[in-house]
Backbone as XML, in Angstrom:
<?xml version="1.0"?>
<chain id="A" units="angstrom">
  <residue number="1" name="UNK">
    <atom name="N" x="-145.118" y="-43.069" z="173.092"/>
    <atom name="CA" x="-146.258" y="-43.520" z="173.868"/>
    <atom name="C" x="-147.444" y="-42.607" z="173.553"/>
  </residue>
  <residue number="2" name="UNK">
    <atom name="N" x="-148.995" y="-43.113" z="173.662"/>
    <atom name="CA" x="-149.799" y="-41.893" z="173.135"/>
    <atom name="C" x="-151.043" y="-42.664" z="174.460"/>
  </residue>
  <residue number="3" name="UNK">
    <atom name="N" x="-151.257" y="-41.849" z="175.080"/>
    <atom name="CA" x="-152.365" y="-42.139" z="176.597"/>
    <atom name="C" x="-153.178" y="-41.289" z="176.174"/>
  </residue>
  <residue number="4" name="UNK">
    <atom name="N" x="-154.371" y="-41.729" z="176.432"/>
    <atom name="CA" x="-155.767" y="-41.416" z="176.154"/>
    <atom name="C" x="-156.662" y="-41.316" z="177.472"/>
  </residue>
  <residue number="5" name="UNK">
    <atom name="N" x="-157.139" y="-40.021" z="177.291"/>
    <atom name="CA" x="-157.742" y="-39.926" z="178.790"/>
    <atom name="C" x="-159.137" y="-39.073" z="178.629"/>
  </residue>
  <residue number="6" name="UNK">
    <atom name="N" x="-160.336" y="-39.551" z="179.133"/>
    <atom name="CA" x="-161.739" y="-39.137" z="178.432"/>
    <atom name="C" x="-162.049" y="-38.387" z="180.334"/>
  </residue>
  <residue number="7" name="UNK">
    <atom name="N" x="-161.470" y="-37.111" z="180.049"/>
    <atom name="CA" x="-161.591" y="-36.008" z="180.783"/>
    <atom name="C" x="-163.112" y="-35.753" z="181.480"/>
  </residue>
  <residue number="8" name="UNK">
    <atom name="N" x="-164.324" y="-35.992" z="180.556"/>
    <atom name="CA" x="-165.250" y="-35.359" z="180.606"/>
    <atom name="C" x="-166.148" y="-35.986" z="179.473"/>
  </residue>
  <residue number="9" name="UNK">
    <atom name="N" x="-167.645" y="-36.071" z="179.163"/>
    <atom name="CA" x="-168.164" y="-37.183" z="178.539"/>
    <atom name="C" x="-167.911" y="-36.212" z="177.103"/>
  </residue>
  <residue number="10" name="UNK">
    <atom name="N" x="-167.898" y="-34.631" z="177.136"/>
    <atom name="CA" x="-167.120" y="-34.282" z="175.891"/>
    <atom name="C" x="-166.111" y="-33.617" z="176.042"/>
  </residue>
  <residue number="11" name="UNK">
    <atom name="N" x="-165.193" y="-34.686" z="176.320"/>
    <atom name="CA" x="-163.907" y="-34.114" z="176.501"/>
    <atom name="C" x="-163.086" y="-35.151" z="176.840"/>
  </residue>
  <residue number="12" name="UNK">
    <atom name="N" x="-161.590" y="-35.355" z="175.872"/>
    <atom name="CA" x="-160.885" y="-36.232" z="175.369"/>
    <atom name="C" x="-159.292" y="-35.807" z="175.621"/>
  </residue>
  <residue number="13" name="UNK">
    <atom name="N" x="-158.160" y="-36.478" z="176.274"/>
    <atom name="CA" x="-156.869" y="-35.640" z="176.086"/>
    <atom name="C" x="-156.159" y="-36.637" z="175.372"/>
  </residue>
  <residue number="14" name="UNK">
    <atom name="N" x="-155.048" y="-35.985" z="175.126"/>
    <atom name="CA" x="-154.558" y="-37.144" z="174.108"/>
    <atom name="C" x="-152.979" y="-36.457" z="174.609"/>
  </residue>
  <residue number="15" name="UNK">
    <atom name="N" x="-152.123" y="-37.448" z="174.799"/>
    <atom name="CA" x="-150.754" y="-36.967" z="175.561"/>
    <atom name="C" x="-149.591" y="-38.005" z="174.080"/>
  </residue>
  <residue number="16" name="UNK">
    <atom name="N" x="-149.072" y="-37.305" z="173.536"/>
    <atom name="CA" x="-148.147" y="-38.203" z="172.502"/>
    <atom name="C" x="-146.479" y="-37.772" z="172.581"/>
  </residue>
  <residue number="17" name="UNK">
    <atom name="N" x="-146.040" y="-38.642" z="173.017"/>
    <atom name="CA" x="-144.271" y="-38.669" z="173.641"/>
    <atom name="C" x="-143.465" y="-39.662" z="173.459"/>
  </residue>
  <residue number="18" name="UNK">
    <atom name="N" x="-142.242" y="-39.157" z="172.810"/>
    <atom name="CA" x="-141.302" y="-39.977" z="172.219"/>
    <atom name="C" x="-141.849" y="-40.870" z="170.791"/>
  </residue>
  <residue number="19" name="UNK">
    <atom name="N" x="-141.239" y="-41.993" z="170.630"/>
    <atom name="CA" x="-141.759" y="-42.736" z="169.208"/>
    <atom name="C" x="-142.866" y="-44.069" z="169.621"/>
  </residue>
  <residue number="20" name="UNK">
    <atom name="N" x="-143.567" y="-43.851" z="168.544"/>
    <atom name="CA" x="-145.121" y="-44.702" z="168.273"/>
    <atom name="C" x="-144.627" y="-45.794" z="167.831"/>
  </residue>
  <residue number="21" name="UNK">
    <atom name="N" x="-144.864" y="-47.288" z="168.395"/>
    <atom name="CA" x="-144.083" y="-48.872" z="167.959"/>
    <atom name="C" x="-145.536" y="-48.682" z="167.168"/>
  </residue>
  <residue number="22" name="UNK">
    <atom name="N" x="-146.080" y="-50.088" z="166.373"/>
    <atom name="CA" x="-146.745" y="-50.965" z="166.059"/>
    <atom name="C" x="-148.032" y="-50.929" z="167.381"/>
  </residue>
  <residue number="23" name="UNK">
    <atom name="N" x="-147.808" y="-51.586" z="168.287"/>
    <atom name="CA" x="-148.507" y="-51.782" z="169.448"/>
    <atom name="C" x="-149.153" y="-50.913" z="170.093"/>
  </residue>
  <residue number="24" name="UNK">
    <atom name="N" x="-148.253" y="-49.343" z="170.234"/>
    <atom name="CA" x="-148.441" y="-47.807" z="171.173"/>
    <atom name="C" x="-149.911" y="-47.855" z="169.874"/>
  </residue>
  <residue number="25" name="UNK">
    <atom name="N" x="-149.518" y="-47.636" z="168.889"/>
    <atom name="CA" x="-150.394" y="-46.739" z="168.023"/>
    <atom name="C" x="-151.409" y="-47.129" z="167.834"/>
  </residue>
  <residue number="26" name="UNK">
    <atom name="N" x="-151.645" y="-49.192" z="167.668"/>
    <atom name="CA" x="-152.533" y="-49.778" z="168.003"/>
    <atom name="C" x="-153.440" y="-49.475" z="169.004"/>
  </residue>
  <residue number="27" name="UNK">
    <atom name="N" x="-152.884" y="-49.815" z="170.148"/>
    <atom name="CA" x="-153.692" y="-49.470" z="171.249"/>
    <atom name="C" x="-154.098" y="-48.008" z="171.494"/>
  </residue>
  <residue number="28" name="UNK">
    <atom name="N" x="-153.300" y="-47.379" z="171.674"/>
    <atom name="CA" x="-153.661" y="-45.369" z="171.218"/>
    <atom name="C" x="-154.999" y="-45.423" z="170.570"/>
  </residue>
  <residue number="29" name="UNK">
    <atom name="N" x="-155.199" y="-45.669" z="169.623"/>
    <atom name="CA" x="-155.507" y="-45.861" z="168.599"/>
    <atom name="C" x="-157.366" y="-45.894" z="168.536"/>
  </residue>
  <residue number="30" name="UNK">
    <atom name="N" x="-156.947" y="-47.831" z="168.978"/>
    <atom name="CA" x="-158.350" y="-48.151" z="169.785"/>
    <atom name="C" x="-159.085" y="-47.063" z="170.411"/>
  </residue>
  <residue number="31" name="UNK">
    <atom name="N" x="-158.200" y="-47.034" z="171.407"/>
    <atom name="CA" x="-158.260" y="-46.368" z="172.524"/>
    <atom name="C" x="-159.532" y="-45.367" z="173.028"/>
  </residue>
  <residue number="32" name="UNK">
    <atom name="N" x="-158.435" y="-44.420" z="171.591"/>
    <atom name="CA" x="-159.261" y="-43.220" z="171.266"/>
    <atom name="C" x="-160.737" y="-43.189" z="170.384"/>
  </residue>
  <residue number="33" name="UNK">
    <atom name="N" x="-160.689" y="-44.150" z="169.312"/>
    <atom name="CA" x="-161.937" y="-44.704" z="168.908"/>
    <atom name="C" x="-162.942" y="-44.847" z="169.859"/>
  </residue>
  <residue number="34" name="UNK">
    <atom name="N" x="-162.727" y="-45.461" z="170.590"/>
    <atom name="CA" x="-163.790" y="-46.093" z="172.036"/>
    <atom name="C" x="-164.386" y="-45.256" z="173.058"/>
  </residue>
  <residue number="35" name="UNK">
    <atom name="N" x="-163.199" y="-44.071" z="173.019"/>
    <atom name="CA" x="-163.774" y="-43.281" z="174.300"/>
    <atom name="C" x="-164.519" y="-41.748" z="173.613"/>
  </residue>
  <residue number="36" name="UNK">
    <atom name="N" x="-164.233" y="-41.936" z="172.258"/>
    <atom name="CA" x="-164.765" y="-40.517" z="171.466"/>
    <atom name="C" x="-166.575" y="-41.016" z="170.867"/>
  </residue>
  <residue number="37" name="UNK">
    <atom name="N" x="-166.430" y="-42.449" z="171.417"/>
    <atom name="CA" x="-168.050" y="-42.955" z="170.417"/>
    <atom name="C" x="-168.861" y="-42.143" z="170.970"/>
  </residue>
  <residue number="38" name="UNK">
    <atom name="N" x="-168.853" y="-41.649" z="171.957"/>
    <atom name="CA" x="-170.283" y="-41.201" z="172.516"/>
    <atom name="C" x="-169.898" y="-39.319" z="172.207"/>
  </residue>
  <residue number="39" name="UNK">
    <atom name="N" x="-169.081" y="-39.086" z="172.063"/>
    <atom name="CA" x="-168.792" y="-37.747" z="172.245"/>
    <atom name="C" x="-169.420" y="-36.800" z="171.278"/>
  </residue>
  <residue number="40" name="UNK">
    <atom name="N" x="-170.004" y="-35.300" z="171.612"/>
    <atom name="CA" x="-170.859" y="-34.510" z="170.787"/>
    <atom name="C" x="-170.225" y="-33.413" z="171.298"/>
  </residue>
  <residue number="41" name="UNK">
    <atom name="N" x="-170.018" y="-32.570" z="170.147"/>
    <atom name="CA" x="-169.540" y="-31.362" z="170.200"/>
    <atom name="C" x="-168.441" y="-31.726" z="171.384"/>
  </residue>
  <residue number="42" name="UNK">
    <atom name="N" x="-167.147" y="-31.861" z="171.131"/>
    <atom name="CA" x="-166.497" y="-32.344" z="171.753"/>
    <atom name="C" x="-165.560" y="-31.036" z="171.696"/>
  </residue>
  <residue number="43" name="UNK">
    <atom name="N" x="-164.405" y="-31.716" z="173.066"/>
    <atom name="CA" x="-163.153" y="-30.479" z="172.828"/>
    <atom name="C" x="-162.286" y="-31.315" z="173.175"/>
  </residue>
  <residue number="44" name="UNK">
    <atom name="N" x="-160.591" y="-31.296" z="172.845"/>
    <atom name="CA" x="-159.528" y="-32.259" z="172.414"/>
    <atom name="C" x="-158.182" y="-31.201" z="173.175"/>
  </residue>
  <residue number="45" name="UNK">
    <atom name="N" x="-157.553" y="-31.838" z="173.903"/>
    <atom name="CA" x="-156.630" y="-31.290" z="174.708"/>
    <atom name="C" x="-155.011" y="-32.248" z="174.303"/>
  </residue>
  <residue number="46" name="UNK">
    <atom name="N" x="-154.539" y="-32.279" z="172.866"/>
    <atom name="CA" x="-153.480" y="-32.518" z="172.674"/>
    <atom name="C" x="-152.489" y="-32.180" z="173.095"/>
  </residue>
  <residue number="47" name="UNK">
    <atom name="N" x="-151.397" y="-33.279" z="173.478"/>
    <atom name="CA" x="-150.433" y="-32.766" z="174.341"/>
    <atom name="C" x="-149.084" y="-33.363" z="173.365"/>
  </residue>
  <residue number="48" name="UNK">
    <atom name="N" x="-148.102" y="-32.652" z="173.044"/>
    <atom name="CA" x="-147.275" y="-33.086" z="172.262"/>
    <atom name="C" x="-145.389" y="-33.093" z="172.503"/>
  </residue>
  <residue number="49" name="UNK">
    <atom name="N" x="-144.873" y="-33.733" z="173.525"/>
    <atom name="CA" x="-144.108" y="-33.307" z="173.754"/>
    <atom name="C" x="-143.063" y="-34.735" z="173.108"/>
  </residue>
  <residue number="50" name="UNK">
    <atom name="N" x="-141.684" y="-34.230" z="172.991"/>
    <atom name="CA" x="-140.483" y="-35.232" z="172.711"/>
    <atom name="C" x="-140.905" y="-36.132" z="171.555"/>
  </residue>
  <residue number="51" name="UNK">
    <atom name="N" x="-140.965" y="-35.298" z="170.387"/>
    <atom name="CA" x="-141.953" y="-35.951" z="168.925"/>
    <atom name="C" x="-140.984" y="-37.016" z="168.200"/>
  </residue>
  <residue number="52" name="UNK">
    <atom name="N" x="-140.708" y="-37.474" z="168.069"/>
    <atom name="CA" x="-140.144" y="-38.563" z="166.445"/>
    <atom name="C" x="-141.034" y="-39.484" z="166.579"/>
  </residue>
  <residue number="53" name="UNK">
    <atom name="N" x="-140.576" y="-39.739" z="164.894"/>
    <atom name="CA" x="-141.321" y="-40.455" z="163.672"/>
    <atom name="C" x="-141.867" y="-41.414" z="164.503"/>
  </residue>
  <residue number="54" name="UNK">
    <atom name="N" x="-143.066" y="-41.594" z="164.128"/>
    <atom name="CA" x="-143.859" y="-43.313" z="164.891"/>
    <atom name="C" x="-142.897" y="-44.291" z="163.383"/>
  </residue>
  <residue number="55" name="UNK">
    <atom name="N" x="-142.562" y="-45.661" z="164.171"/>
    <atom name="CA" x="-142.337" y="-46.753" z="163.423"/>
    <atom name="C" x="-143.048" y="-46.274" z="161.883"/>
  </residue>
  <residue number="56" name="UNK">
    <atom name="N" x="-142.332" y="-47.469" z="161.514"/>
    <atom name="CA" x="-143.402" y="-47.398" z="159.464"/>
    <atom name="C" x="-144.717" y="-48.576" z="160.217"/>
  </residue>
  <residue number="57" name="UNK">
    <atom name="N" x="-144.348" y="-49.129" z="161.040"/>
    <atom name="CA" x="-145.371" y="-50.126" z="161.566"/>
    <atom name="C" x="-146.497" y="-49.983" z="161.972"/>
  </residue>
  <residue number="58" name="UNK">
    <atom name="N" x="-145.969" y="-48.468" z="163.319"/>
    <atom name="CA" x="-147.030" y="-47.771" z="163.564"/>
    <atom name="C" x="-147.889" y="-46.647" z="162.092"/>
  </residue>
  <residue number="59" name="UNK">
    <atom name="N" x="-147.133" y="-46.451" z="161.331"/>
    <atom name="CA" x="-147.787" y="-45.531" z="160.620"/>
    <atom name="C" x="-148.372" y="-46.740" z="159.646"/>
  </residue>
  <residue number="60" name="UNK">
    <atom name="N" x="-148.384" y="-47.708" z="159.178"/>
    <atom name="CA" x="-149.483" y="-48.824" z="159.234"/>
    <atom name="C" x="-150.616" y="-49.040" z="159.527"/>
  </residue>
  <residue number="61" name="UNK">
    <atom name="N" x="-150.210" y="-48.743" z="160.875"/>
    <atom name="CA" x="-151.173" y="-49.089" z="161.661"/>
    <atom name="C" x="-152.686" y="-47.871" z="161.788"/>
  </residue>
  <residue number="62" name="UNK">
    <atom name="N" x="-152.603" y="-46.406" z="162.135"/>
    <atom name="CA" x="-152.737" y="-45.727" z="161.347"/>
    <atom name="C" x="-153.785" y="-45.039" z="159.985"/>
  </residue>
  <residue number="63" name="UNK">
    <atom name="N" x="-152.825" y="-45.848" z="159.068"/>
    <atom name="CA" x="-153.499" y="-46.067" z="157.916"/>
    <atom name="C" x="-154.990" y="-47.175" z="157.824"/>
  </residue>
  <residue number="64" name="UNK">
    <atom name="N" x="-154.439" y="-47.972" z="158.674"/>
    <atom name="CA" x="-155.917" y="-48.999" z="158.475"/>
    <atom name="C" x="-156.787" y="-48.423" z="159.207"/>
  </residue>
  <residue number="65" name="UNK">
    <atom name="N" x="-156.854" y="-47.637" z="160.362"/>
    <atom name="CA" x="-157.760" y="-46.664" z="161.038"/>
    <atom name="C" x="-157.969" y="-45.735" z="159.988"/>
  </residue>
  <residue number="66" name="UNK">
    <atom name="N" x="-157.631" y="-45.348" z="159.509"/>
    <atom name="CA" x="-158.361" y="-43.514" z="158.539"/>
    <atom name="C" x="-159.523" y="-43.364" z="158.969"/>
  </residue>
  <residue number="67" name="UNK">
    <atom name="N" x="-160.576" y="-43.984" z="158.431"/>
    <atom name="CA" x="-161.861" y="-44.268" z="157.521"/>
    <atom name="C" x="-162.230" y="-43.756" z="159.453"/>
  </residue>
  <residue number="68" name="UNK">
    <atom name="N" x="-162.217" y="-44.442" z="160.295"/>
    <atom name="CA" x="-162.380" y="-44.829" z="161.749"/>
    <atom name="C" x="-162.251" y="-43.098" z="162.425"/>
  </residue>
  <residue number="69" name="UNK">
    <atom name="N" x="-160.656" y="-42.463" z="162.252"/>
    <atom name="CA" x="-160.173" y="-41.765" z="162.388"/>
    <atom name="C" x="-160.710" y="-40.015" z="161.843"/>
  </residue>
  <residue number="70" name="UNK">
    <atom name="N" x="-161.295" y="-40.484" z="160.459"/>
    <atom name="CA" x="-161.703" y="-38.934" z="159.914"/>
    <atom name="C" x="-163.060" y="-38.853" z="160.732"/>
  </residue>
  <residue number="71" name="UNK">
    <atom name="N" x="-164.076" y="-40.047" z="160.545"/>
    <atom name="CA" x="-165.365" y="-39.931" z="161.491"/>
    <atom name="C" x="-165.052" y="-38.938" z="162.540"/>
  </residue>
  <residue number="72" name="UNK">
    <atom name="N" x="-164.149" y="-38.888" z="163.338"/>
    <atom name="CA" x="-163.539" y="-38.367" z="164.815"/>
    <atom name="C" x="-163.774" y="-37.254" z="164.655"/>
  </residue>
  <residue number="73" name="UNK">
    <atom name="N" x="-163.785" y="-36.255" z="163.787"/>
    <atom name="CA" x="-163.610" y="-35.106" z="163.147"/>
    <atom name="C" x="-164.977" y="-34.673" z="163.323"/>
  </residue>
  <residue number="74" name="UNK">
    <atom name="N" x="-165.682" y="-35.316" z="163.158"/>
    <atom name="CA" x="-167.205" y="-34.753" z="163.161"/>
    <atom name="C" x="-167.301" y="-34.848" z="164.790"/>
  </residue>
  <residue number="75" name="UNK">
    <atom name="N" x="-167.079" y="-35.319" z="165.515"/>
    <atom name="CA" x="-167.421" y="-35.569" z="166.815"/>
    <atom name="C" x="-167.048" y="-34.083" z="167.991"/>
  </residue>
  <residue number="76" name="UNK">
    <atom name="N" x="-165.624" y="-33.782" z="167.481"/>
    <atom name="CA" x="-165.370" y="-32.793" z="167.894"/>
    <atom name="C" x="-165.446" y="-31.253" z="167.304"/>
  </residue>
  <residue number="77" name="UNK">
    <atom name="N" x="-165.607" y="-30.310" z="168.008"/>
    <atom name="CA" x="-165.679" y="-29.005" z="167.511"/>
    <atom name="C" x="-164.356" y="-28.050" z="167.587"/>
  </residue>
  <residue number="78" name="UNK">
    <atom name="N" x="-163.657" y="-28.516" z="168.857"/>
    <atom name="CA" x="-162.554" y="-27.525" z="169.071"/>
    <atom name="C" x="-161.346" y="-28.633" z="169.569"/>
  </residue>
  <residue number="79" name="UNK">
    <atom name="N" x="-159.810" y="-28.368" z="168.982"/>
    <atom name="CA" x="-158.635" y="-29.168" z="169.505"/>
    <atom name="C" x="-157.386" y="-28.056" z="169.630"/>
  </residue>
  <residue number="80" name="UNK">
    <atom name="N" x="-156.928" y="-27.704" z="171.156"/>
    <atom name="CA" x="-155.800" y="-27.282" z="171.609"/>
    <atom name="C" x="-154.831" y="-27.928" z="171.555"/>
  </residue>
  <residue number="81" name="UNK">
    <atom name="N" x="-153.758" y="-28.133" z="170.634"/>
    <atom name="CA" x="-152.490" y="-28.898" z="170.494"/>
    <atom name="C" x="-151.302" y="-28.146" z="171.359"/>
  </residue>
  <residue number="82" name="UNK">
    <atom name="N" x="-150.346" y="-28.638" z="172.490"/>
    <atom name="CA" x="-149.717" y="-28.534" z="173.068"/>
    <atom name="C" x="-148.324" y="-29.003" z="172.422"/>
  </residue>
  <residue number="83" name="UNK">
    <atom name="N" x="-147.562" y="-28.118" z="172.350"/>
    <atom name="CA" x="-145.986" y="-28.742" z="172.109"/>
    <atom name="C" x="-144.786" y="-27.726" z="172.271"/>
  </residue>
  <residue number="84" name="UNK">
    <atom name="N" x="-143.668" y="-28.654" z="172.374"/>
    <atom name="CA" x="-142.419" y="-27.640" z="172.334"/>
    <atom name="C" x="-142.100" y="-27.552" z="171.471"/>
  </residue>
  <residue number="85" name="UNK">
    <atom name="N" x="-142.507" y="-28.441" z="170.313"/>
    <atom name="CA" x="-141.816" y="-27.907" z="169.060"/>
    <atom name="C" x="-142.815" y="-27.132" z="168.244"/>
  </residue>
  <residue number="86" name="UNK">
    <atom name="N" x="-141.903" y="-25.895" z="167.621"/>
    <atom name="CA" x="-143.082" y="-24.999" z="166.849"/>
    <atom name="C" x="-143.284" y="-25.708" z="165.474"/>
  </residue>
  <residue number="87" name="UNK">
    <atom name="N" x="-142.687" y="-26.492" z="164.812"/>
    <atom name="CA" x="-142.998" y="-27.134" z="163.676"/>
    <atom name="C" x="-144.175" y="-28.058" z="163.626"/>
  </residue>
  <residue number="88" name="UNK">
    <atom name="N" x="-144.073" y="-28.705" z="164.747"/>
    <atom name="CA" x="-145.527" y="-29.315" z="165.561"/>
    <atom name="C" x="-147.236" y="-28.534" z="165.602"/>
  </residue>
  <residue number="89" name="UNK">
    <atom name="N" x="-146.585" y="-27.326" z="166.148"/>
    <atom name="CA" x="-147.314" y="-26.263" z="166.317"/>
    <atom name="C" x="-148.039" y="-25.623" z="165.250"/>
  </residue>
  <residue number="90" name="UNK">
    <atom name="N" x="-147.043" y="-25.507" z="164.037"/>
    <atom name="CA" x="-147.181" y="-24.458" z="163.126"/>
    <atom name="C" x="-148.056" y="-25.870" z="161.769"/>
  </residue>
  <residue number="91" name="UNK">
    <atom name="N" x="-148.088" y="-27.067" z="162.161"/>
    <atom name="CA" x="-148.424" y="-28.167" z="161.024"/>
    <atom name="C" x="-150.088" y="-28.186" z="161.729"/>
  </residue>
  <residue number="92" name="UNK">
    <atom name="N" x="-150.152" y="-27.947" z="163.167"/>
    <atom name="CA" x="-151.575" y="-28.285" z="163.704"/>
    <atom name="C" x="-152.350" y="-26.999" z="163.141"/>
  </residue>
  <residue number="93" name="UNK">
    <atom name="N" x="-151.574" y="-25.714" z="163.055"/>
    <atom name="CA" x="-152.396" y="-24.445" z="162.745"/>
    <atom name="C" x="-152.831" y="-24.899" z="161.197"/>
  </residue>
  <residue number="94" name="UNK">
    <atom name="N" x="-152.144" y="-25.290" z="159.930"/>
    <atom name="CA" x="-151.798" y="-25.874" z="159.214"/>
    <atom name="C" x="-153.757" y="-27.130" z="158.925"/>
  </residue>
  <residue number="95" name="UNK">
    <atom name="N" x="-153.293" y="-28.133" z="159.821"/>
    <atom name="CA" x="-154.819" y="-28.794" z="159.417"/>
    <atom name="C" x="-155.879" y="-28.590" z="159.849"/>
  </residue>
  <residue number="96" name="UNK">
    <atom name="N" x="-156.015" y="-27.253" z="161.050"/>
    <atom name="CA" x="-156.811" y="-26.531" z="161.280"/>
    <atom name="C" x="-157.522" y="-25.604" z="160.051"/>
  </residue>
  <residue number="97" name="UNK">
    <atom name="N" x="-156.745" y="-25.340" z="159.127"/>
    <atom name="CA" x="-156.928" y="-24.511" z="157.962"/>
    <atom name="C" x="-158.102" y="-25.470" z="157.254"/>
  </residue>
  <residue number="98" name="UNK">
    <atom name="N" x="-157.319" y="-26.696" z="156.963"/>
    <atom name="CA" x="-157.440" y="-27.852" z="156.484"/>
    <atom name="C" x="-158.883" y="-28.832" z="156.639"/>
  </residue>
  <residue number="99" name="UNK">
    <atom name="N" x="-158.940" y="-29.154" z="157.790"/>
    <atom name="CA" x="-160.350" y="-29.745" z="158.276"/>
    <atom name="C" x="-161.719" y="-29.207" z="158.161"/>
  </residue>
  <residue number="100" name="UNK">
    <atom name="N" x="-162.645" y="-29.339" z="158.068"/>
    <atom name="CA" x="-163.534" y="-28.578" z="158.102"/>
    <atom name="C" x="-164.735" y="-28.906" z="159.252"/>
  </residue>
  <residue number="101" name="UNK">
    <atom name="N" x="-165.071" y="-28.011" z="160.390"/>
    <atom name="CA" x="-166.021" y="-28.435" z="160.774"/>
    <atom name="C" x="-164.910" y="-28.422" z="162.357"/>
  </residue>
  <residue number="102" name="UNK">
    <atom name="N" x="-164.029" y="-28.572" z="162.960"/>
    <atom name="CA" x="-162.741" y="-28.575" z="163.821"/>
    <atom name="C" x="-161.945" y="-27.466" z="163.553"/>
  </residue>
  <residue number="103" name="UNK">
    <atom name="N" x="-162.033" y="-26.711" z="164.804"/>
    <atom name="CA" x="-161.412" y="-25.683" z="165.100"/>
    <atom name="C" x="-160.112" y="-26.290" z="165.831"/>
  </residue>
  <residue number="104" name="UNK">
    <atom name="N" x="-158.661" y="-25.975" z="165.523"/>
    <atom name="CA" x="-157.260" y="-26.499" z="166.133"/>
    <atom name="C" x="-156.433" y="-25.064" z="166.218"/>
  </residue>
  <residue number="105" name="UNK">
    <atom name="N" x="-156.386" y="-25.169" z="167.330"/>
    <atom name="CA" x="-155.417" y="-23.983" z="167.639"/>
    <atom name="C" x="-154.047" y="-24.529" z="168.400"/>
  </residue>
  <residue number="106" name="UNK">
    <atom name="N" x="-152.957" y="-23.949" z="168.010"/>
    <atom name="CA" x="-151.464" y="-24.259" z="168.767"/>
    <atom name="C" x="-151.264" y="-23.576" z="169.797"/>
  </residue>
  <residue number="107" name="UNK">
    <atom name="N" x="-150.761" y="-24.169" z="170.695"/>
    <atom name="CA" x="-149.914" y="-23.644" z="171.808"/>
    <atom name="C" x="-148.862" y="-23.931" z="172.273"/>
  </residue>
  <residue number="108" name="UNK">
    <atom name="N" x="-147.842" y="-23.122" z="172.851"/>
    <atom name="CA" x="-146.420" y="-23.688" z="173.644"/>
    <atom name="C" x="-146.972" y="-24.412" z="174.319"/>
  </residue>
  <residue number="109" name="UNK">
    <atom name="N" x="-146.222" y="-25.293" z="174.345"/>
    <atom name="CA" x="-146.144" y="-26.415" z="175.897"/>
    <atom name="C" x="-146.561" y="-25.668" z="177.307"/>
  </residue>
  <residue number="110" name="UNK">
    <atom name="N" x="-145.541" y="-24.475" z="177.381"/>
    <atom name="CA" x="-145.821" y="-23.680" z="178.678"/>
    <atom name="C" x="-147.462" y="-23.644" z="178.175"/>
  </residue>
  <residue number="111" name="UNK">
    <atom name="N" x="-148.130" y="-23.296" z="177.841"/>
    <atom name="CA" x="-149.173" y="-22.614" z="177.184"/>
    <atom name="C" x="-150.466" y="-23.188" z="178.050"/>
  </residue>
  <residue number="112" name="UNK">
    <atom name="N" x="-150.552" y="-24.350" z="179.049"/>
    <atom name="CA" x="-151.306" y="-24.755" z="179.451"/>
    <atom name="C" x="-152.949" y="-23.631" z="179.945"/>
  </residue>
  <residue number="113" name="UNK">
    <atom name="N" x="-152.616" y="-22.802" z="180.594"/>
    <atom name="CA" x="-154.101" y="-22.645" z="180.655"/>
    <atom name="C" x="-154.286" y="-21.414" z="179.700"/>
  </residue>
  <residue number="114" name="UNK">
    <atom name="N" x="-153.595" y="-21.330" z="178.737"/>
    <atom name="CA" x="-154.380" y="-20.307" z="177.759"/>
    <atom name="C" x="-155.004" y="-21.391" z="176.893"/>
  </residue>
  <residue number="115" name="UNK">
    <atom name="N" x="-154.179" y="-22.349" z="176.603"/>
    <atom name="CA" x="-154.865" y="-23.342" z="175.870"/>
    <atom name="C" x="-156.390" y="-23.973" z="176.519"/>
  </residue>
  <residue number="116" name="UNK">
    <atom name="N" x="-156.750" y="-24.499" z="177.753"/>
    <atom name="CA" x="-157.444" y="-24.832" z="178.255"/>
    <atom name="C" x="-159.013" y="-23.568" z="178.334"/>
  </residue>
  <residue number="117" name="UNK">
    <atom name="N" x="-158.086" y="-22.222" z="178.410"/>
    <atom name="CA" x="-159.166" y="-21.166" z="178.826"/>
    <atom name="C" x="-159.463" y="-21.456" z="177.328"/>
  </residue>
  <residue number="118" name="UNK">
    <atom name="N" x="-158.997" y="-21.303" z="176.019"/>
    <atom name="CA" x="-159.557" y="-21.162" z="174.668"/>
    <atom name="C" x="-160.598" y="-22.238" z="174.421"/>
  </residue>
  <residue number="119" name="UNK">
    <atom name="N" x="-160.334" y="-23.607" z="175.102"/>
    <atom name="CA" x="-161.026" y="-24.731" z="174.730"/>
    <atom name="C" x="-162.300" y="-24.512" z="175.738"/>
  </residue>
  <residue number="120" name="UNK">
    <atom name="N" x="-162.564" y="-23.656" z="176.875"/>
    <atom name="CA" x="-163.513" y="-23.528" z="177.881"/>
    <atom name="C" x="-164.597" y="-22.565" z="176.616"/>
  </residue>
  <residue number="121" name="UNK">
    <atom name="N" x="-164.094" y="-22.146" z="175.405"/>
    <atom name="CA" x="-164.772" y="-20.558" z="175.449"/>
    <atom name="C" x="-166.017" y="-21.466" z="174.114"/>
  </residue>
  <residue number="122" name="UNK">
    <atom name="N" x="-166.643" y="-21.284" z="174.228"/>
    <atom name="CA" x="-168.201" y="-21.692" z="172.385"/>
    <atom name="C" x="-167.718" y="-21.653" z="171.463"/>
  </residue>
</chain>
């Protein structure tokens, strides 16, 4: 399941649990497109718990977003990724390297308000 929740006019959470159908990722998807249009200098409160593979359907799905999806990147400045798994963790530090212009930092799951205090800070 992936719920989308526009916290603040810059500020976006994104909660992703268990496996992504066709439909979850679709709508996710949208979702998140729609509520990030207006967003400037944004901050991203990923939440990542109970991870497997989205469908090949959903990762389809996905793919026809990219183009939609990299735009997003410019919108925001800073993303706190939440998870129990450190492989999760250690792939977000990973396209943090990666992106340019988006600051992504990992945190444990427990990790809630260190993560939140990091995303409060310029």
């Amino acid at each position: 399941m992936l719920k989308i929740t526009k916290k603040s006019p810059n500020r976006v959470d994104i909660e992703l649990f268990g496996t992504l159908n066709t439909d979850d990722m679709r709508l996710g998807l949208d979702e998140l497109i729609e509520v990030s249009a207006d967003v400037n200098n944004g901050k991203m409160l990923y939440t990542i718990t109970d991870f497997t593979m989205p469908t090949l359907g959903a990762i389809g799905v996905e793919f026809t977003r990219l183009s939609k999806l990299f735009g997003l990147l410019g919108k925001f400045d800073k993303c706190a990724v939440l998870s129990d798994a450190s492989w999760v963790r250690t792939a977000a530090e990973i396209e943090g390297a990666v992106f340019p212009g988006i600051e992504i930092r990992s945190f444990h799951l427990n990790d809630t308000i260190a993560a939140e205090a990091w995303l409060a800070t310029s």
